[in-house]
C-alpha positions in Angstrom: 48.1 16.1 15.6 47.8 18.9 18.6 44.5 17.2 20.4 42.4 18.8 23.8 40.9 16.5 26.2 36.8 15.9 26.7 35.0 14.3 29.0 31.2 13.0 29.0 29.3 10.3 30.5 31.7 7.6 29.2 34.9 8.8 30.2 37.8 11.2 28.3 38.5 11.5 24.4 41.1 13.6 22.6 39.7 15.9 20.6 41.8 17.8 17.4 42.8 20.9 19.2 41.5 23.2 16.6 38.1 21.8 15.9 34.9 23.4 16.6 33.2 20.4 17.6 33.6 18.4 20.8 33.6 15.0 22.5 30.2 13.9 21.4 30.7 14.7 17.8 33.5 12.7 17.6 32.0 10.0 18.9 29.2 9.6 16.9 31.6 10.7 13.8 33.5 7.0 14.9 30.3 5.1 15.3 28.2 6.1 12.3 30.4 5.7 8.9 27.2 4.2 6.7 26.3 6.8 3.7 29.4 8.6 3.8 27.6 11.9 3.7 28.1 14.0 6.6 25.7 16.8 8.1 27.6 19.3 5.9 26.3 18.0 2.6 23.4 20.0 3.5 24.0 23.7 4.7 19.8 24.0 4.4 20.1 21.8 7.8 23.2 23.8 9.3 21.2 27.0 8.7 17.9 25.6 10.1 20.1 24.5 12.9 21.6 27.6 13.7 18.0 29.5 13.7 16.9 27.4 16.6 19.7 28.1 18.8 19.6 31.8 17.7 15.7 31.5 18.7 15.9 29.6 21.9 19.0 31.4 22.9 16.8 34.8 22.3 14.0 33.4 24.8 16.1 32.2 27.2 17.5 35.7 27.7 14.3 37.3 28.1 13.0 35.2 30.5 16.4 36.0 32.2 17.6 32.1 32.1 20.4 32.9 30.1 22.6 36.7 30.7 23.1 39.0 27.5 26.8 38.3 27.2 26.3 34.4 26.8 22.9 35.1 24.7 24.8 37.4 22.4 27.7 35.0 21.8 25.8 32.3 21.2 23.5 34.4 18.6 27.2 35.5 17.3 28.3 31.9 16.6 24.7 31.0 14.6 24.7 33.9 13.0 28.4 32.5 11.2 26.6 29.1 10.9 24.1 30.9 8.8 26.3 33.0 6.6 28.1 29.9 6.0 31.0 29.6 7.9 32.2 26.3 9.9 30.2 24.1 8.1 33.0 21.5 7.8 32.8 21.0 11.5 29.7 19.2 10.6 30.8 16.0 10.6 28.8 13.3 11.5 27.0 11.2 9.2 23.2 12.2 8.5 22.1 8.2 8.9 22.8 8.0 12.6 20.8 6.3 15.9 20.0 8.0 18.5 16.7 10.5 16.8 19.2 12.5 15.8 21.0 13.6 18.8 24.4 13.4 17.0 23.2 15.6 14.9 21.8 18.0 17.9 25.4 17.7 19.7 27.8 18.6 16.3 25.5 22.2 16.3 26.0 22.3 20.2 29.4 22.4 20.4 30.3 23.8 17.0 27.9 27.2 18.4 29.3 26.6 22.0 33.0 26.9 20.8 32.5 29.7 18.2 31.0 31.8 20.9 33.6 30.4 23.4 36.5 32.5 21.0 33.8 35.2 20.6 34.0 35.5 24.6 38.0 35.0 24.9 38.3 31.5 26.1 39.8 28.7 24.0 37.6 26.0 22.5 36.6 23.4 24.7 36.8 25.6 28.0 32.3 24.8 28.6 32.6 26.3 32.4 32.5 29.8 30.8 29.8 28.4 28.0 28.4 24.6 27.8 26.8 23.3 24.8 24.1 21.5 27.0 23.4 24.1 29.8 23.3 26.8 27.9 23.1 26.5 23.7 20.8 23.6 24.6 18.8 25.1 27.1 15.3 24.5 27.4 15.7 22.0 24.2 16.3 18.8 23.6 16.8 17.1 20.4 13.5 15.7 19.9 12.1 19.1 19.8 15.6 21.3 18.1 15.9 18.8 15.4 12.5 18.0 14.0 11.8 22.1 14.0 15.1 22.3 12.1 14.2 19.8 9.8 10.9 21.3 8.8 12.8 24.3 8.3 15.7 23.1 6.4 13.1 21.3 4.3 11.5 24.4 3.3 14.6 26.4 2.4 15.4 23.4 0.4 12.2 23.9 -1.1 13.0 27.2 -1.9 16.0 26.2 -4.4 14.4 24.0 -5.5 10.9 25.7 -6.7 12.9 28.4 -9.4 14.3 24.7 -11.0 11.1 23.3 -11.8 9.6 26.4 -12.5 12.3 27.1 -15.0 12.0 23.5 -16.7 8.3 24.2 -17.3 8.6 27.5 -18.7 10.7 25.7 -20.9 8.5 23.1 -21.8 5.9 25.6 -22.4 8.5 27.4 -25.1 8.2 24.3 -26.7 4.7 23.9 -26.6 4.3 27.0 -28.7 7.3 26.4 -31.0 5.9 22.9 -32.0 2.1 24.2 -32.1 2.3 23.8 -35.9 3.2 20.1 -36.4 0.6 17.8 -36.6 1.7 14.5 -35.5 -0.8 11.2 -34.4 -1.3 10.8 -30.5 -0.9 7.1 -29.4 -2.4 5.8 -27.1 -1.2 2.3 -25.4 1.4 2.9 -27.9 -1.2 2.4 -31.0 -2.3 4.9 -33.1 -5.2 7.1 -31.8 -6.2 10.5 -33.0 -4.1 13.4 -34.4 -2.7 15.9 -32.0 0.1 18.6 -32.6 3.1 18.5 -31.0 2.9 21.5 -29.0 0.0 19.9 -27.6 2.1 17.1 -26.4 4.6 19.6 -24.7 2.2 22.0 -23.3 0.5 19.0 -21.1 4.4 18.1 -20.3 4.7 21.6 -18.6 1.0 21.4 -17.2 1.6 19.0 -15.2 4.8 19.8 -13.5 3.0 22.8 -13.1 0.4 21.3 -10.4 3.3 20.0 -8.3 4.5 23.2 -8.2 1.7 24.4 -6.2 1.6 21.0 -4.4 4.9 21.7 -3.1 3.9 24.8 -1.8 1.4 23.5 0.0 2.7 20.6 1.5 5.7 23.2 2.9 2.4 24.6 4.7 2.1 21.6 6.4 5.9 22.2 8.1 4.9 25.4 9.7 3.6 23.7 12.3 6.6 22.9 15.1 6.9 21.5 18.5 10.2 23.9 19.3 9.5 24.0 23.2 8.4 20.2 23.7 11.8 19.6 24.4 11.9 15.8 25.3 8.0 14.1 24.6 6.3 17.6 24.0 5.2 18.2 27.8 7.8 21.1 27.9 9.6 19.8 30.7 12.7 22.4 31.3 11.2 25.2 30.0 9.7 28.1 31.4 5.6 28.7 30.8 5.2 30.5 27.4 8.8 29.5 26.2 7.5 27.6 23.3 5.0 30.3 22.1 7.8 32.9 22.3 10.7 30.7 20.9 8.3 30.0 17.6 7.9 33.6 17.0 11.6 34.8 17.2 12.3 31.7 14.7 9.6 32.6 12.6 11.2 36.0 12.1 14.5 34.7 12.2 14.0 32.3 9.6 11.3 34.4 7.6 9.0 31.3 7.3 5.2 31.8 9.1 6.4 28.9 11.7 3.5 28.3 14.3 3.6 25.8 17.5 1.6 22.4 16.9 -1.8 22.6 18.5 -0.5 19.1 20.5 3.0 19.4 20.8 3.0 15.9 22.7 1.7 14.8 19.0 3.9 16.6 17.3 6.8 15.2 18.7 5.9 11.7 17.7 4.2 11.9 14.6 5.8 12.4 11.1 2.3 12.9 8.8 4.1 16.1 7.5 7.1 14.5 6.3 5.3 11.5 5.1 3.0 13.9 2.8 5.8 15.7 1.4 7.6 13.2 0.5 4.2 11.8 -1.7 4.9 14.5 -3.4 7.9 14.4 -4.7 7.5 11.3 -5.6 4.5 12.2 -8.0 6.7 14.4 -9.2 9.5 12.2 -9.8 7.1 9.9 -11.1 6.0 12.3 -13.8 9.5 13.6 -14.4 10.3 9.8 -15.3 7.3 9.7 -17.8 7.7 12.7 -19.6 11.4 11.0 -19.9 10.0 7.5 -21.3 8.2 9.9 -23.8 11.3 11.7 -25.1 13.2 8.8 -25.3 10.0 6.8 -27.4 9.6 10.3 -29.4 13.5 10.4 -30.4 13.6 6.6 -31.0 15.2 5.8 -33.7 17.1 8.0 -35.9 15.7 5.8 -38.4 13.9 2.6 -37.5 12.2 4.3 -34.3 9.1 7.1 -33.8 11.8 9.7 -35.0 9.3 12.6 -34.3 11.8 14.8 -32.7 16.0 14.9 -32.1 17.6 15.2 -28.7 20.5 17.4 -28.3 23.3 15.5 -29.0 25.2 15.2 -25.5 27.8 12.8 -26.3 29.0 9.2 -28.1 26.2 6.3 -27.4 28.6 3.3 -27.9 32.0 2.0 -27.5 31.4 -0.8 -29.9 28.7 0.6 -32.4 29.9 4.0 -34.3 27.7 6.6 -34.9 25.2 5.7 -32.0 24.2 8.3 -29.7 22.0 7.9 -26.4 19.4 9.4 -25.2 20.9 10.0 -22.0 19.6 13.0 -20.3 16.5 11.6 -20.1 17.6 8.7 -19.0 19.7 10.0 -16.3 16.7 12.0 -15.4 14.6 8.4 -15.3 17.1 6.7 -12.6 16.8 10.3 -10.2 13.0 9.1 -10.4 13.6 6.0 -9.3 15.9 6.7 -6.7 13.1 9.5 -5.2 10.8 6.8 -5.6 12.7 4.3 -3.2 13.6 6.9 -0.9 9.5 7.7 -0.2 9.9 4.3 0.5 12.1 4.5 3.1 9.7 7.7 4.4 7.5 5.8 4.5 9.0 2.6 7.0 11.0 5.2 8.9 7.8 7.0 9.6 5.7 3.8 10.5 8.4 2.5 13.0 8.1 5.5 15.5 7.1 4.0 18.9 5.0 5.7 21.6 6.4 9.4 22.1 8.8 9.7 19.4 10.6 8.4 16.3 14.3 7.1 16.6 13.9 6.9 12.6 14.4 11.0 12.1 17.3 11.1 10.7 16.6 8.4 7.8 13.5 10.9 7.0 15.2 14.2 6.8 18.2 12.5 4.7 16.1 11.0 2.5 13.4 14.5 1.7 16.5 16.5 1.5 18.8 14.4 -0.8 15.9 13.9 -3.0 15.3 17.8 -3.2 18.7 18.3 -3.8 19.3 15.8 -6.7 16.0 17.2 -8.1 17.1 20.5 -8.6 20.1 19.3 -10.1 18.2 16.9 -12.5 15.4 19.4 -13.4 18.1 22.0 -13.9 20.2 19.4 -16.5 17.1 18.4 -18.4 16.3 21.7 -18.8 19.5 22.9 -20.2 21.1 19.9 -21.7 17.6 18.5 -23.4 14.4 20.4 -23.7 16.1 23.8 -24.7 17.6 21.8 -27.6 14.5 19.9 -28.9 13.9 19.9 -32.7 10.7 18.3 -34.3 10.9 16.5 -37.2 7.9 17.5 -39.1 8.4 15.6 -42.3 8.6 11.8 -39.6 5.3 13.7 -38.0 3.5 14.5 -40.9 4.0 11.0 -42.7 2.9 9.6 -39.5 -0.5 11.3 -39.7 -0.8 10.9 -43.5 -0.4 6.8 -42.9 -2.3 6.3 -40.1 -5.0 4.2 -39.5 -6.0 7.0 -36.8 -7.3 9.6 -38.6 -10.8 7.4 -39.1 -11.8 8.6 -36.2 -12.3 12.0 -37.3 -14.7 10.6 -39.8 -17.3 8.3 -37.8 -19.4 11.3 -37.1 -19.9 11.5 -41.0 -19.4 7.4 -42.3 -20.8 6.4 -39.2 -18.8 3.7 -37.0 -19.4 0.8 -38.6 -18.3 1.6 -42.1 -15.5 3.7 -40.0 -14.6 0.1 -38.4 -14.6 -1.8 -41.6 -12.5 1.1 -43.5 -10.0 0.4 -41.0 -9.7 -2.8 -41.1 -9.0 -2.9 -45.3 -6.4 -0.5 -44.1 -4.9 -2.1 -41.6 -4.7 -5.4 -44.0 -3.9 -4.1 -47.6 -1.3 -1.4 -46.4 -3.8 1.1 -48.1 -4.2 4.5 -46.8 -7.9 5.8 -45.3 -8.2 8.6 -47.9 -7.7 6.3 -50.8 -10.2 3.6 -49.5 -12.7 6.2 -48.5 -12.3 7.9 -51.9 -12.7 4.3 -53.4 -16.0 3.6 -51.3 -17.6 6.6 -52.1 -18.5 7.3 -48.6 -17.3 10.8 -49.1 -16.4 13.2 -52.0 -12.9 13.9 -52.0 -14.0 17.9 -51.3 -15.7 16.4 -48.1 -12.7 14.5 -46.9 -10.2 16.9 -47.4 -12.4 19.7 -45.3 -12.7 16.9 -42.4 -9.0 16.4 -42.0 -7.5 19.7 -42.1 -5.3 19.7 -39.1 -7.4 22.5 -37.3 -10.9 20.5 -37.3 -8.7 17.2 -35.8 -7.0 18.6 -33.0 -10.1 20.1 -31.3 -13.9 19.8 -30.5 -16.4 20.5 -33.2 -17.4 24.2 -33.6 -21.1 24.3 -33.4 -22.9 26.7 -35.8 -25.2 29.0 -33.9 
């Protein structure tokens, strides 16, 4: 292999002669090997990346620290990173020490050689264009990476959002297909009162619904960035009114209303926005996981289970027992819950470790918020299409569920009263009668009486008052 010799702090290293990235990417590329996923698995961070050095680059230039032809290049090089290109020279792994200045260096010398060719020279000639003096000027990772990551957070976001709104429109098709089979709702998995079905699917979509808007607002929350900082948030290395200018050219840059912190000595330590995000997604995944324990009770059977509705089939359940077939989009969908739910986790020690002016734990945060956004949008998107789309209700299983319920009695203690209501039940419950016939039998009501209390329409809502 054709290699180009670097040299930093700790001596020489040959480089492959046709990569983008440089002596300190390799490094850490030889040092970190833990997840196996490099910076590349996530272009959201590679964009956000790019932005910053576009932005800084921009305000280095006007306050003449940096002249137009190495300011241009450089802008040159991220504006590639952003369409897309040279993402595989993103190679180190996201779990890294060091607060992510592995991370940091990779987009330094990726941008510094792209603009390098831009200018004419050959990659790794830094005299004409350094990846520290000048695409890092008046940074330093502690302020570049952290504003990238709220960034990259957001556009992740972004692809995100159309998934789940997608799955709960679809769960709201449902609601109003199935809004004409009664069924009995259960509640610690007894029978409780009647309900329909689209009932069941409507609070489904509902409630993904809220952490729709809760994502939105917890993307608020990463508006606020500490670009300008550079190393503990007291600016050091940067002219007066860098950060204030820097912010705004991002902002436009990246189309996101990006503000400074009001602290940015704060800002640079504290990871309360990340922390709160990723509560969120884990109430979503938790409710994802629920409405996923409900399908799977719903579609129990086909025969000695709840059988209330059937899953699209998806593929053979057994390699031993013919015939069988799982359940298992939702339960694929179950074990991306869990797996969001441990990674808040880790959020949530990464966060709590920080020590005096910053965290060292950054990169653990942003690997975890973004690979839990990305394997969200690709679960929401599967359950979608490979489940919900494909429910069918079995109203016959529904109805005879109602019809033999002990349930239904509830419906009548406004009329019987609760303690004949409580005794009725009972009988039931021990003689394998149904409530009509022991009502009927008790005289408690005429059969006229009973029929007009359980029509479906008088069981599923409140009372109408007459006025």
């Amino acid at each position: 292999m054709n290699t180009r010799s670097e040299y930093d702090l700790l001596g020489n290293l040959d480089v492959p002669a046709e990569a983008y990235y440089g002596i300190q990417t390799l490094r850490a590329s030889q040092n970190f090997s833990i997840t196996g996923v490099p910076i590349s698995h996530f272009p959201e961070l590679i964009k956000a990346l790019a932005m910053v050095k576009a932005a800084a680059a921009r305000t280095n230039q006007e306050f003449n620290r940096l002249d137009d032809e190495k300011a241009d290049a450089i802008v040159y090089a991220c504006q590639d990173l952003i369409n897309g290109q040279h993402h595989d020279q993103f190679i180190v792994d996201v779990i890294q020490g060091g607060a992510g200045t592995s991370t940091n260096m990779n987009a330094n010398e990726v941008i510094a050689n792209i603009a390098l060719t831009k200018l004419g020279h050959n990659l790794g000639e830094y005299q004409y264009l350094h990846p520290n003096d000048h695409v890092n000027q008046s940074q330093s990772t502690n302020d570049a990476y952290p504003t990238a990551a709220c960034l990259s957070i957001q556009f992740a976001a972004d692809n995100f959002i159309p998934a789940l709104t997608s799955l709960k429109g679809a769960l709201e098709e449902k609601g109003k297909a199935f809004a004409h089979v009664l069924k009995m709702g259960r509640t610690q998995l007894q029978d409780a009162v009647p309900m329909t079905l689209g009932q069941e699917f409507d609070a489904f979509a509902v409630t993904l619904g809220e952490d729709i808007d809760r994502i939105r607002e917890a993307c608020a929350l990463l508006c606020e960035v500490n670009l300008g900082g550079t190393a503990i948030g007291t600016g050091i290395n940067t002219p007066e009114g860098f950060s204030k200018k820097a912010i705004e050219k991002l902002a436009t840059i990246s189309k996101k209303p990006l503000v400074p912190a009001s602290n940015l000595v704060e800002a640079t330590s504290d990871m309360g926005a990340f922390v709160f995000f990723s509560g969120i997604l884990k109430r979503l995944a938790i409710k994802l996981s629920k409405i996923s324990n409900d399908l799977r009770l719903l579609s129990s059977g086909p025969r000695t289970g709840f059988g209330e509705i059937k899953l699209p089939e998806m593929q053979p359940g057994s390699s031993i027992m013919p015939g069988k077939v799982n359940p298992v989009i939702p339960e694929a969908m179950n074990q991306t819950a869990y797996q969001v739910i441990a990674s808040d986790l880790a959020v949530s020690l990464a966060a709590e470790a920080g020590q005096l002016q910053l965290n060292a734990m950054e990169p653990m945060i942003i690997y975890n918020l973004l690979n839990s956004l990305k394997m969200l949008k690709q679960a929401c998107e599967m359950f979608e299409n490979k489940c919900i789309r494909g429910i069918q209700a079995n109203e016959a299983a529904c109805l005879a569920h109602v019809e033999n319920s002990i349930g239904i009695i509830t419906a009548l203690v406004p009329h019987i009263g609760y303690a004949n209501a409580s005794r009725v039940a009972r009988r039931a419950l021990l003689s394998n009668a149904t409530i009509k016939s022991l009502i009927l039998e008790e005289q408690l009501l005429t059969e006229a009486e009973l029929n007009e209390l359980l029509k479906p329409e008088k069981m599923i809502a409140p009372t109408q008052v007459q006025s």
